[in-house]
C-alpha positions in Angstrom: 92.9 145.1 88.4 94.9 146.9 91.1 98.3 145.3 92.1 98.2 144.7 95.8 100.5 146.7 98.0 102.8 144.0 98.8 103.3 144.2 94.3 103.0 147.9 94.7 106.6 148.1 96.6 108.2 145.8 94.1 107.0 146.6 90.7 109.2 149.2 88.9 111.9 149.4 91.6 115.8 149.3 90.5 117.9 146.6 91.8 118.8 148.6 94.9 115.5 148.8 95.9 114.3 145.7 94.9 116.7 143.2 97.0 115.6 146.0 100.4 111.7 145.8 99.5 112.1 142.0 98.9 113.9 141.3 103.2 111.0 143.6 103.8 108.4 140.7 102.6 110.4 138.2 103.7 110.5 139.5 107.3 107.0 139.8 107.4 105.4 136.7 106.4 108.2 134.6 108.2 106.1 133.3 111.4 102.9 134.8 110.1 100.7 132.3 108.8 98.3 134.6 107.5 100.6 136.9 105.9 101.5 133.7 104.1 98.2 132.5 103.4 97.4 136.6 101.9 100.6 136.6 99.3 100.5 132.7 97.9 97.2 133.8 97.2 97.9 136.9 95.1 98.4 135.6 91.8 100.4 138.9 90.3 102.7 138.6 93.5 103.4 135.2 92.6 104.0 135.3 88.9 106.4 138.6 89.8 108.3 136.9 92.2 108.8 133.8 89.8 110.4 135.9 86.9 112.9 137.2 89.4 114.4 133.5 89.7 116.5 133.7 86.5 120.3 132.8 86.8 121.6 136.7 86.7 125.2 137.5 84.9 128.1 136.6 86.1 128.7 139.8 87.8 125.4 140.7 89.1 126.3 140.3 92.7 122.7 142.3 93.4 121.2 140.0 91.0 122.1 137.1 92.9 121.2 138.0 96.3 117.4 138.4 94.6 117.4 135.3 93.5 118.4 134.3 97.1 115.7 136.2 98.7 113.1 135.5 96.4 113.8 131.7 96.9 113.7 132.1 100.2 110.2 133.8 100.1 109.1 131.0 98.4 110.3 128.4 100.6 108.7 130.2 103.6 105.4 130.5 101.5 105.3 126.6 101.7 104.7 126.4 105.1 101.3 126.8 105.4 99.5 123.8 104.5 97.1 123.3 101.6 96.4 127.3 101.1 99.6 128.2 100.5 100.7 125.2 98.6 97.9 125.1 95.7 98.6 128.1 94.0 102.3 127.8 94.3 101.9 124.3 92.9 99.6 125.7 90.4 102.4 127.8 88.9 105.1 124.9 88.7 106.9 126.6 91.6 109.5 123.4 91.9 110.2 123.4 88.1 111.2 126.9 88.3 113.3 126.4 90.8 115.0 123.4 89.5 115.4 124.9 86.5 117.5 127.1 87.9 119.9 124.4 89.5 119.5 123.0 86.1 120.9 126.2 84.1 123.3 127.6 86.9 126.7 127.2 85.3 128.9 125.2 88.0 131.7 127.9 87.6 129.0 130.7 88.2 130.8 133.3 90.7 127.6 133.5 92.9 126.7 129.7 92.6 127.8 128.8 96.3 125.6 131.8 97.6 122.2 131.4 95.3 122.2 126.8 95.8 121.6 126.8 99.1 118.2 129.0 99.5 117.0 127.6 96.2 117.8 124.1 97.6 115.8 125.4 100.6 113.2 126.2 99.0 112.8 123.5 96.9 112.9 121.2 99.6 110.3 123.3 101.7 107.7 123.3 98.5 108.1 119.6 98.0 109.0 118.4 101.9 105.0 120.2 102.5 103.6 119.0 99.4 104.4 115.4 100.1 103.2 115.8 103.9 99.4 116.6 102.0 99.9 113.8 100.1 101.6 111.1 101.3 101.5 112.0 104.9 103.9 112.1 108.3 106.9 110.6 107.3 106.9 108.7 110.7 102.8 108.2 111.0 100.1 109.8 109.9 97.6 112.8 110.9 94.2 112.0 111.5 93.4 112.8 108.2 95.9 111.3 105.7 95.2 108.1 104.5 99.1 106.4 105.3 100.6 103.8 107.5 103.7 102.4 107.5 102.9 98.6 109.0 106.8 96.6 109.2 104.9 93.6 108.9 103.4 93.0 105.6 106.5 94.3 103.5 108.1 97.0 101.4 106.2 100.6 102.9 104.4 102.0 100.5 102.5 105.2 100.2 98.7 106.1 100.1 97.6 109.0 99.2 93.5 110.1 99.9 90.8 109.6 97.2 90.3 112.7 95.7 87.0 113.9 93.7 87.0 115.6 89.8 87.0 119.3 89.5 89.2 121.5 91.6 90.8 119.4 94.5 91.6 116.6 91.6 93.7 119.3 89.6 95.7 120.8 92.6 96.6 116.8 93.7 97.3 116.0 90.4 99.6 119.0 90.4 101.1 117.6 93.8 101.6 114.5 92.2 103.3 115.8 89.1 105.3 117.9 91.1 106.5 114.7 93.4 107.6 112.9 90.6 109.9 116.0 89.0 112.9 115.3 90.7 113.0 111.5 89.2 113.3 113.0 85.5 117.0 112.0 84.3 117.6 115.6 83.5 116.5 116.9 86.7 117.9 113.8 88.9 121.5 114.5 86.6 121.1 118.3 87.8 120.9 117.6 91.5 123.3 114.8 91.7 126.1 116.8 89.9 126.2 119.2 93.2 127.6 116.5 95.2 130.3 116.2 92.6 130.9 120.3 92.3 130.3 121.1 96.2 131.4 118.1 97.8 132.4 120.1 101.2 129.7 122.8 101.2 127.3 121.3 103.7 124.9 124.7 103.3 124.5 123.2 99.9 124.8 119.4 101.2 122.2 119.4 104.2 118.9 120.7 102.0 120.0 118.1 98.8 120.5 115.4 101.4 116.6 116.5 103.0 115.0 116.9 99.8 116.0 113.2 98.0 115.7 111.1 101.9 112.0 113.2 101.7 110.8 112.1 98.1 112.8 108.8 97.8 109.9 107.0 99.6 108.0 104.8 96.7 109.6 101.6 95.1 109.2 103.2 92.2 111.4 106.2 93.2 114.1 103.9 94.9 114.2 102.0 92.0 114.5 105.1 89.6 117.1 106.6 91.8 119.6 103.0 92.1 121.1 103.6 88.5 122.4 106.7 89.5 122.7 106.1 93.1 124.9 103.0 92.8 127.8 103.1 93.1 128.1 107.2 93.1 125.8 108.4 95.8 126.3 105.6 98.0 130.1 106.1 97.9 129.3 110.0 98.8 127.3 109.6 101.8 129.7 106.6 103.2 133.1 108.5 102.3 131.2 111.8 104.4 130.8 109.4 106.9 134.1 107.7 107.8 135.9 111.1 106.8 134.6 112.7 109.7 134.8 109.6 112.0 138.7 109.2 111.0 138.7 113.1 111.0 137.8 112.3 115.3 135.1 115.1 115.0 131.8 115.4 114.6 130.3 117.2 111.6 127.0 119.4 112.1 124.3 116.6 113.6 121.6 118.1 111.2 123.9 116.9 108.4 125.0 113.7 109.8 121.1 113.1 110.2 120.3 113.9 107.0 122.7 111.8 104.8 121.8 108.6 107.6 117.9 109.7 106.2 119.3 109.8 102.9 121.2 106.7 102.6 118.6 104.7 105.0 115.8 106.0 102.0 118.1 104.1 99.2 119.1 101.1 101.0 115.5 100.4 101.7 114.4 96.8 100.0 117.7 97.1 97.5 119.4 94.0 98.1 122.3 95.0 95.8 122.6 99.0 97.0 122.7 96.7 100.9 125.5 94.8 99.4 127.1 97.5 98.7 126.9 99.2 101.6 127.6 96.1 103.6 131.4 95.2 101.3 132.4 98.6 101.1 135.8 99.0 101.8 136.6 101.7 104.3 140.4 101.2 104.3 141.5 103.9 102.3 139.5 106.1 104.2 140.4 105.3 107.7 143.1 104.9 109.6 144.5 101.4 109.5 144.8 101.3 113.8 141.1 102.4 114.1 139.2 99.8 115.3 136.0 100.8 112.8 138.5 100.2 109.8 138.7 96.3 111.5 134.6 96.1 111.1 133.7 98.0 108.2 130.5 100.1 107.6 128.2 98.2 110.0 130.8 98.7 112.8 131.3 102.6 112.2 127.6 102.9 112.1 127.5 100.6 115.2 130.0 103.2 117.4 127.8 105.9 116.0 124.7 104.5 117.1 126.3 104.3 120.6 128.4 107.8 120.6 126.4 110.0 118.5 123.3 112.9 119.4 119.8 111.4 119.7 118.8 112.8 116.2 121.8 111.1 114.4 121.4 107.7 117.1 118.2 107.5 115.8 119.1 108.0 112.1 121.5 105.1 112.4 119.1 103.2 114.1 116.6 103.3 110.8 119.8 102.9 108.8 121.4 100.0 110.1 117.4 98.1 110.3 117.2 98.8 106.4 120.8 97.6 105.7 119.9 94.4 107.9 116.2 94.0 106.4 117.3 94.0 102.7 120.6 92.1 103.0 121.6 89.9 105.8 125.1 88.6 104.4 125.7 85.4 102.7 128.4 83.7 105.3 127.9 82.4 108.3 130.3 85.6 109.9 127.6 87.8 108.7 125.0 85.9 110.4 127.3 86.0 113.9 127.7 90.1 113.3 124.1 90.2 112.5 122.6 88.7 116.0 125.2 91.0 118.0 124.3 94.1 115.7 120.6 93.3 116.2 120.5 92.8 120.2 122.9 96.3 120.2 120.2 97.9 118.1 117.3 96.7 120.2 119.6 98.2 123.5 119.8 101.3 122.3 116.4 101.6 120.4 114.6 101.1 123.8 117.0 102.8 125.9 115.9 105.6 123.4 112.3 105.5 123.9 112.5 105.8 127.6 114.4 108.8 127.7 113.0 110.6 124.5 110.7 113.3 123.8 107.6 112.6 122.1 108.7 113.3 118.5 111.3 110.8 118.6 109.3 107.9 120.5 107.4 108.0 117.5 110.1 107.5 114.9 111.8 104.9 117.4 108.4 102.8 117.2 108.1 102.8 113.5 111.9 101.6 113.6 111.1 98.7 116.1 108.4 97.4 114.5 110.6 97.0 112.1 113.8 95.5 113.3 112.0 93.0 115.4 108.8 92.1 113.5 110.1 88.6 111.7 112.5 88.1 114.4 111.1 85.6 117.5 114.5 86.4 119.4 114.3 89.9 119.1 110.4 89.7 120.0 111.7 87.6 123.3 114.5 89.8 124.1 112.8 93.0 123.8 110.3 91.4 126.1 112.9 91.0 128.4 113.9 94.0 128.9 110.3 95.4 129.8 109.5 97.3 126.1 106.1 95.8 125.8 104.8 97.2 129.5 107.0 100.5 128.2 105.0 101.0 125.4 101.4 99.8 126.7 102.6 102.9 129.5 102.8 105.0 126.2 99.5 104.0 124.9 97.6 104.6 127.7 99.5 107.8 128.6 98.2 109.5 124.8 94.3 109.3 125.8 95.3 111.4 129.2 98.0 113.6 127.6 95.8 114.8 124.5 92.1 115.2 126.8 94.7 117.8 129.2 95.8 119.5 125.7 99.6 118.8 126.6 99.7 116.6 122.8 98.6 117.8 119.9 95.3 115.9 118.0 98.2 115.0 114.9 101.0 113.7 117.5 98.5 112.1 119.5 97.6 110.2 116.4 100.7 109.2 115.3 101.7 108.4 119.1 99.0 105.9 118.5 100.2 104.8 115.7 103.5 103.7 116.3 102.8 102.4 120.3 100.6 100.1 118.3 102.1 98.8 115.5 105.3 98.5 117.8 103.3 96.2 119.9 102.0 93.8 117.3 105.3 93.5 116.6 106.4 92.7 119.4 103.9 90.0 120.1 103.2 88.8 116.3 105.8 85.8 117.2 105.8 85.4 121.1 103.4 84.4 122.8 104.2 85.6 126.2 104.0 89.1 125.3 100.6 88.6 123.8 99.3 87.2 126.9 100.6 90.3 129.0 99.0 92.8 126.3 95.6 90.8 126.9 95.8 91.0 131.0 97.4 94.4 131.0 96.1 96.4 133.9 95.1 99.3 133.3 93.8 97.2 129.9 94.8 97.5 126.2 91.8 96.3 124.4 89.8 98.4 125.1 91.8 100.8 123.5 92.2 98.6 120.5 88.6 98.4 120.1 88.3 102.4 120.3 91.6 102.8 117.9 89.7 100.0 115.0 87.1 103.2 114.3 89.9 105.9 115.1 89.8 108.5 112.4 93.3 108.0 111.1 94.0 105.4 108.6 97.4 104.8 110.4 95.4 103.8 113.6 93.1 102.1 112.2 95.6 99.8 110.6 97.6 99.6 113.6 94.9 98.3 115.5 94.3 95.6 113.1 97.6 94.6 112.6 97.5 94.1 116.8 94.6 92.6 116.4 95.5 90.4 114.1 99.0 89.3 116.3 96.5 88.7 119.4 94.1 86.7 117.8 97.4 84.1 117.1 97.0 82.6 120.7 93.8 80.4 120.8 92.7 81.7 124.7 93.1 84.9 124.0 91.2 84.4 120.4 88.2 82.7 122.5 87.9 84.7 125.8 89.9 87.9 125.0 88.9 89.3 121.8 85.4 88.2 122.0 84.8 89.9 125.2 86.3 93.1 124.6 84.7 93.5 121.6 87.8 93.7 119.5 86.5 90.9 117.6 83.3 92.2 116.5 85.1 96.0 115.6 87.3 94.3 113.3 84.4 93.0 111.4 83.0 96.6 111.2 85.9 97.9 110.5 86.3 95.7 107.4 82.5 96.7 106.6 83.7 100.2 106.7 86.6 99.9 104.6 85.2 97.9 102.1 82.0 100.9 101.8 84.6 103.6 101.9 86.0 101.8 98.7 83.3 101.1 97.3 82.0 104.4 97.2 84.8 106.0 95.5 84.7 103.0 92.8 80.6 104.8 92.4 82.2 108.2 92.1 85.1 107.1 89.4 88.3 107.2 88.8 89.9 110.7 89.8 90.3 112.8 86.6 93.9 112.7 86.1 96.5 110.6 84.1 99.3 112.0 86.6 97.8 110.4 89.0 96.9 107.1 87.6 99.9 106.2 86.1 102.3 107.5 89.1 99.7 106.5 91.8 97.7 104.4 91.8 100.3 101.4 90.1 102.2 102.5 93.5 100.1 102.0 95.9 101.0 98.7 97.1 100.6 97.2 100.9 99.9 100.1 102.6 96.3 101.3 100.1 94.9 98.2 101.8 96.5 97.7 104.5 93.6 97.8 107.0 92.0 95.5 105.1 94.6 93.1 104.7 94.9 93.3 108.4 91.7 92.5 109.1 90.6 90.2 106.9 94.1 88.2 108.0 92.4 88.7 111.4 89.0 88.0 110.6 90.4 84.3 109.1 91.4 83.5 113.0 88.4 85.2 114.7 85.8 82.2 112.6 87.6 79.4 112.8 85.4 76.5 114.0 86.0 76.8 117.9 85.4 80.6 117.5 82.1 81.8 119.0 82.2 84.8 116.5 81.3 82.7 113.5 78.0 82.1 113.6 77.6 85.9 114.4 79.9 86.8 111.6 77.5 84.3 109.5 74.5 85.6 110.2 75.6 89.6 109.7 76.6 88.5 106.1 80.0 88.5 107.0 80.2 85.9 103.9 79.0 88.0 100.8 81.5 90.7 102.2 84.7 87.9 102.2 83.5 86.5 98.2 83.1 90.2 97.4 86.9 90.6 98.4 88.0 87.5 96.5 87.7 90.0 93.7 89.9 92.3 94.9 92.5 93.7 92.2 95.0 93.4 95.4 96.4 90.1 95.4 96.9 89.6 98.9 93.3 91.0 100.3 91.7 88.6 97.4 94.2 86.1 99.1 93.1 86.6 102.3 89.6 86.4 101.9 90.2 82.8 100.2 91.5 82.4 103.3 88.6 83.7 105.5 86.2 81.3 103.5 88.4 78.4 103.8 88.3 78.4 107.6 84.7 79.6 107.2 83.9 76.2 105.7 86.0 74.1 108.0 83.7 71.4 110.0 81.0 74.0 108.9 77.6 72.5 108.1 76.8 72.0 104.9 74.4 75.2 104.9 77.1 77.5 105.5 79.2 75.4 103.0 75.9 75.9 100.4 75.6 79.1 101.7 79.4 80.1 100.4 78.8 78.1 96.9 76.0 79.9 96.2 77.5 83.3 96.6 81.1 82.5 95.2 80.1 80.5 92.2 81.5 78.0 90.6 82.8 79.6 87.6 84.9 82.1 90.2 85.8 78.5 91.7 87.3 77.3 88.7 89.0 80.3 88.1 90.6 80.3 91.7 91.6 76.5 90.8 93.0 76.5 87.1 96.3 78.4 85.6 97.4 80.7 85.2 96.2 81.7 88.8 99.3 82.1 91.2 100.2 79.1 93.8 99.4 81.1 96.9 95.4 81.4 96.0 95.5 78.2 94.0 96.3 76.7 97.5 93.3 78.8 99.3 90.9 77.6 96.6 92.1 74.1 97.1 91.8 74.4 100.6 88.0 75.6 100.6 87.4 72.5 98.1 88.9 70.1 100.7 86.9 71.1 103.0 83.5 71.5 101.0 84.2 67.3 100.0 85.2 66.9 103.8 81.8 65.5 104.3 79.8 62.3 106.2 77.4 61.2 103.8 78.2 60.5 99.6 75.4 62.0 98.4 76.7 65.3 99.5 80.1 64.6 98.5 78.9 63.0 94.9 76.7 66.9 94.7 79.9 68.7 94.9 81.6 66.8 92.2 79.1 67.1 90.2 78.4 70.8 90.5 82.6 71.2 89.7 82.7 68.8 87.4 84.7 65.1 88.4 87.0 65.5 85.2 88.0 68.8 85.6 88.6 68.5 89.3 90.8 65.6 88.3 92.6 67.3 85.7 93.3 69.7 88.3 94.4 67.6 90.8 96.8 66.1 88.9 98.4 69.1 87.9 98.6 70.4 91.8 100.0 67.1 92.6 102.4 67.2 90.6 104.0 70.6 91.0 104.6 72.2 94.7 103.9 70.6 97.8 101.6 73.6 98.6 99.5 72.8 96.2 99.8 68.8 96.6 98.3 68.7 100.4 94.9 70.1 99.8 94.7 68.3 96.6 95.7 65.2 97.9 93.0 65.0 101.0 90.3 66.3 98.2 91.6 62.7 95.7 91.2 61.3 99.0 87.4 62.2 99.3 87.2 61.5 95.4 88.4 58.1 96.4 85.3 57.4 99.0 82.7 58.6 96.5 80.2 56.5 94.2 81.8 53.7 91.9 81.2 56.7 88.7 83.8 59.0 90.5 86.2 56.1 91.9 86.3 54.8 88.5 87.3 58.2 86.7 90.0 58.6 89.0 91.6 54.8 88.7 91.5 55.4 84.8 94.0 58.5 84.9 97.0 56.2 84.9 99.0 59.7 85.0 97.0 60.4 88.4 97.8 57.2 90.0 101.4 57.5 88.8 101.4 60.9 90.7 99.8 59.1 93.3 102.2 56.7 94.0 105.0 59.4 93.3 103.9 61.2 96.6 104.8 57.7 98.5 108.0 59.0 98.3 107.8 62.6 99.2 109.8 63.3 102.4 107.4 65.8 103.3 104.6 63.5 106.1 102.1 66.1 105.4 102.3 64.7 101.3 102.4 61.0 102.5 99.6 61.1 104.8 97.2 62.3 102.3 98.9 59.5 100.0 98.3 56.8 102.1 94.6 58.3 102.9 93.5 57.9 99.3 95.0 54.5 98.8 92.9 53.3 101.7 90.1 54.7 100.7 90.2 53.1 97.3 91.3 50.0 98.4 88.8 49.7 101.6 85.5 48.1 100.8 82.5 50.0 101.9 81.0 46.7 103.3 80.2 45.6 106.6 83.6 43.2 106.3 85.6 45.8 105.1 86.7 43.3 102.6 89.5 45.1 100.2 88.6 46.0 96.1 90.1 43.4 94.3 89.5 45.0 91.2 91.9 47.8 92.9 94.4 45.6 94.3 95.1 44.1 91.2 94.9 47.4 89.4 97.7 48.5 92.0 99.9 45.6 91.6 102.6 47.4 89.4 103.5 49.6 92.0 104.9 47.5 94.6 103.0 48.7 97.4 103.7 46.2 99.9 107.4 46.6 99.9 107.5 50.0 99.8 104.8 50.0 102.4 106.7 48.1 104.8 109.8 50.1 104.4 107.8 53.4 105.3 105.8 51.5 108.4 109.3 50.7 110.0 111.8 53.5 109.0 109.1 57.0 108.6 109.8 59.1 111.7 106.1 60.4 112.3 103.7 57.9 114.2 100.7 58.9 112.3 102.6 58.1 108.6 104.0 54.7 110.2 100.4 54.1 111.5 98.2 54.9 108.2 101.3 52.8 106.4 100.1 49.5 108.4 96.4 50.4 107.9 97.4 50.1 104.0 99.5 47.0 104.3 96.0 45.3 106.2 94.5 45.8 103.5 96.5 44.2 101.0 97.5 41.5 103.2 93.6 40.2 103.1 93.5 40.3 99.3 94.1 37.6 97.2 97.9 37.3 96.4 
């Protein structure tokens, strides 16, 4: 085969020669995307250019500078998306190039000149092959399947489906190559330059880009703490208070890039936030500055208010993932905490007001998550007009990308973030849902379009906001059903659920790379859409909602008990959920209708250990309100179909171990209690179960007691015209001291309705016979 010309000028050159022809290449594919796309795709070029990065001897000087050029070749190679990145991925580009850093002698004359472009290189290769996989680090494009949410935990990463054959092996490749600086030898490599070169920020700035880049899985934080803790961490805070006490500024770009770095390894680790937050910057700074007084928080603090926009809004996403995984265990914490929030939220929206478009985005995603479990933050925010300032910037991206002046990929993730900001924003406060709901020009509209937007960070936005609106009852009944929001979130869950469901038909992609380091990592934000929704769905059909009998009859149910299945705890979770409030004062052919396709079998499963709490509860709450019924012939069916012993054996263990779990399964012994004289007997022979039930007498918790005192009346109360007590009961009762302790809760519980149901009880016994 002939070599291409671009091979032609480098193949049998001497040295000399070689390092001109090589800035020759360089210079002409940098900025020329097609010259790019030509040379990654010449296979001999490739493979040439790879056997020049080889450490040369120590005094090679020419040597060296090839290695330089040649790494930078290949960094600029990177550039170009997809075509570019597959066949330099194919030939385990990254490992080369870490092998190098891994068998460059520290005390190499030339090792100061060669790091830095390798570094570059390396962090160009794997900055673009995580943007294919994983996505925008701040939003997504409107093709990558990723979204960062702030509300439903620890971010984690999504990559798309991908078939067998071809595309499978190149992502499996990305994958691999991902996961390559995590391997101890490789990690030890990297981590050693901070020790060898701990001034040379050429060699600093491209280290600190490439980990804050790839550190973005639980899995990678987690593999990175050993080594991180204390060593790293001490690094990137001594770099920090060395140039604050120096009273300069080092390059931003750096300054950015260890903030990046230090925010990526803080995130969700408690004990690396502990560090952080304790570390002692005395014998760093000068004693009189008034940073040494308030430690890390307060330098960072002054930096967030002195520093460039880049590095303000570094510390920005710093400080929120200090704050988020470790908020201090005294009460002085808790005071610095509140002023360090409100001086965050200052500054973040100051920022988005005056910022290009770029930054808004970032800002959002930071927002969302410093305010989205914090009411205060959520009120002050609103306050200070951010909610109108971003429904401005939602509106604003429809107009700006139609007139071309915003890309189809930052339009997307401008989306993105205006949304997700807002549902967090109005997740906790009511008045700022009602202004999203009456905003003129309106929002929901664009919520509705945004639920079938073709970016998975959209679409899961839009949910989440959905799901935050549909919290307010008026805006749940008048709002959402008129837009049309309600019914898209439905379809969007049909969608979802299809989309899934079709690549479960085509199998499982055809490489162990990518189960193992995938698909075990793909966490909250694989299903977050429908998390989101389904979590929204469960508001739009409660019993008030005039969605449910639609969402009924378009067999909105079959899709929920599908999802109970769910290998994802929390969508399984929610769809318990959906079904519970499905059922709630439902007539008994929707409740038949949700027996009949959930089963009974899956209903025992929901019900009995080793199932977690959380879905025991949900399954619980569904039975409650299957038994909630007016006639006992219905109620004595739905025994029988579960099965009266097992229910009670059930019962008695969910009594007796969280209050959770005790409610529901108190107002279902309740029920039991009002049944046939077959049922009411099995539960008055448990002596354990009536022990347990006079046991919750005594919870302090009303919402156990009121229940309690439910059941006893029940049991007690004749079904008789005179309402003439059980004697049989009564006396069966009569080791409990009922009346005394009855009394005592009728004149010192707090709540009305506890004191009330207590005197309804005490009735009762007073007309038996002593």
């Amino acid at each position: 085969m002939t070599a291409s010309p671009a091979l032609q000028t480098l193949v049998g050159r001497v040295q000399g020669d070689l390092l001109h022809e090589l800035k020759v290449l360089k210079n002409s594919i940098i900025g020329n995307t097609w010259k790019k796309v030509e040379h990654a795709g010449d296979d001999a070029l490739l493979v040439f250019l790879l056997e020049l990065l080889v450490v040369p001897e120590e005094d090679d000087a020419v040597g060296a500078d090839i290695v330089c050029e040649t790494a930078v070749i290949i960094g600029a190679l990177s550039s170009a998306g997809a075509l570019t990145l597959r066949p330099l991925l194919g030939e385990r580009v990254p490992a080369r190039l870490v092998g190098v850093v891994r068998t460059l002698p520290a005390n190499h004359p030339a090792a100061s000149r060669m790091l830095p472009p390798i570094l570059r290189g390396l962090r160009n290769v794997l900055g673009a092959t995580a943007d294919a996989v994983w996505g925008h680090m701040w939003g997504v494009g409107a093709e990558q399947k990723v979204v960062g949410t702030g509300l439903v935990g620890d971010d984690v990463l999504r990559p798309a489906r991908v078939r067998k054959g071809r595309a499978s092996q190149w992502r499996a490749d990305a994958v691999s190559a991902l996961g390559i600086v995590f391997e101890p030898a490789n990690r030890t490599a990297l981590l050693s330059l901070i020790d060898v070169h701990p001034d040379n920020n050429h060699i600093l700035l491209p280290l600190y880009q490439l980990l804050a880049r790839l550190i973005a899985l639980p899995s990678h934080r987690e593999a990175f703490a050993p080594a991180s803790e204390p060593f790293v961490i001490h690094h990137l805070l001594e770099t920090l208070c060395d140039c604050w006490s120096r009273g300069r500024r080092p390059q931003p770009r750096l300054l950015e890039a260890a903030l990046d770095l230090l925010a990526a390894l803080v995130k969700g680790q408690p004990n690396i936030a502990t560090v952080v937050r304790e570390w002692d910057v005395s014998g760093v700074l000068d004693p009189d500055d008034t940073a040494a007084a308030t430690g890390v928080i307060g330098l960072l603090v002054q930096l967030l208010e002195t520093g460039p926009p880049g590095v303000r809004i570094a510390v920005a996403n710093c400080l929120t993932n200090i704050i988020k995984a470790d908020k201090g265990f005294h009460a002085r914490d808790r005071v610095t905490l509140n002023l360090t929030n409100l001086n965050l939220l200052n500054v973040v929206i100051k920022l988005l007001r005056t910022e290009a478009v770029e930054e808004r985005v970032k800002l959002c995603f930071v927002l969302a998550a410093l305010v989205s479990d914090d009411e205060r933050l959520q009120k002050a925010a609103a306050e200070q007009g951010c909610p109108t300032q971003l429904i401005g910037m939602l509106v604003e991206v429809d107009a700006d990308e139609l007139r071309s002046e915003m890309g189809h990929e930052a339009a997307s993730r401008s989306r993105e973030g205006a949304l997700l900001a807002l549902a967090a924003l109005c997740f906790q406060y009511e008045p700022t849902r009602s202004l999203i709901a009456d905003a003129s020009p309106p929002v929901l509209p664009l919520v509705c379009s945004a639920l079938s937007h073709p970016s998975y960070g959209v679409r899961a936005a839009a949910c989440q906001l959905a799901r935050a609106l549909s919290r307010t009852v008026a805006i749940l009944r008048t709002s959402l059903v008129d837009s049309g929001v309600g019914e898209e979130v439905v379809e969007t869950l049909k969608r979802e659920v299809a989309r899934r469901r079709a690549d479960a038909v085509d199998g499982p992609v055809d490489s162990d790379v990518w189960d193992v380091t995938v698909e075990e990592e793909l966490g909250d934000r694989a299903w977050t859409v429908e998390v989101a929704a389904t979590a929204t769905l469960s508001n739009l059909i409660v019993d008030f909602s005039p969605l449910r009998s639609k969402f009924v009859a378009s067999g909105g149910i079959e899709l929920l008990v599908e999802l109970t299945s769910s290998p994802y705890e929390p969508l399984s979770l929610n769809a318990l959920w959906g079904l519970k409030n499905v059922t709630y004062h439902a007539s008994e052919g929707i409740k038949a209708d949700v027996m009949n396709q959930l089963g009974w079998d899956a209903m025992r499963t929901f019900l009995s250990r080793p199932t977690v709490t959380v879905v025991r509860a949900q399954a619980l709450g569904i039975l409650q309100n299957l038994t909630d019924v007016q006639n006992a012939s219905d109620l004595n069916r739905w025994l029988e179909s579960l099965g009266t012993d097992f229910l009670l054996d059930v019962l008695e263990q969910a009594i007796e171990e969280e209050e959770v779990l005790a409610e529901p399964a108190l107002y279902i012994l309740s029920q039991i209690a009002l049944g046939n004289e077959r049922h009411r007997s099995a539960l008055t022979a448990r002596v354990e179960l009536l022990e347990t039930l006079s046991k919750a007498l005594n919870s302090r918790n009303d919402q156990i007691r009121t229940p309690a005192l439910r059941t006893l009346r029940h049991l007690i109360e004749s079904n008789s015209r005179s309402q003439r007590p059980r004697q049989a009961i009564v006396d069966l009762l009569q080791p409990y001291h009922l009346k005394v302790r009855l009394r005592e809760i009728a004149e010192c519980a707090p709540s009305i309705t506890v004191r009330q149901s207590a005197v309804s009880v005490l009735d009762l016994l007073d007309r038996a016979r002593t």
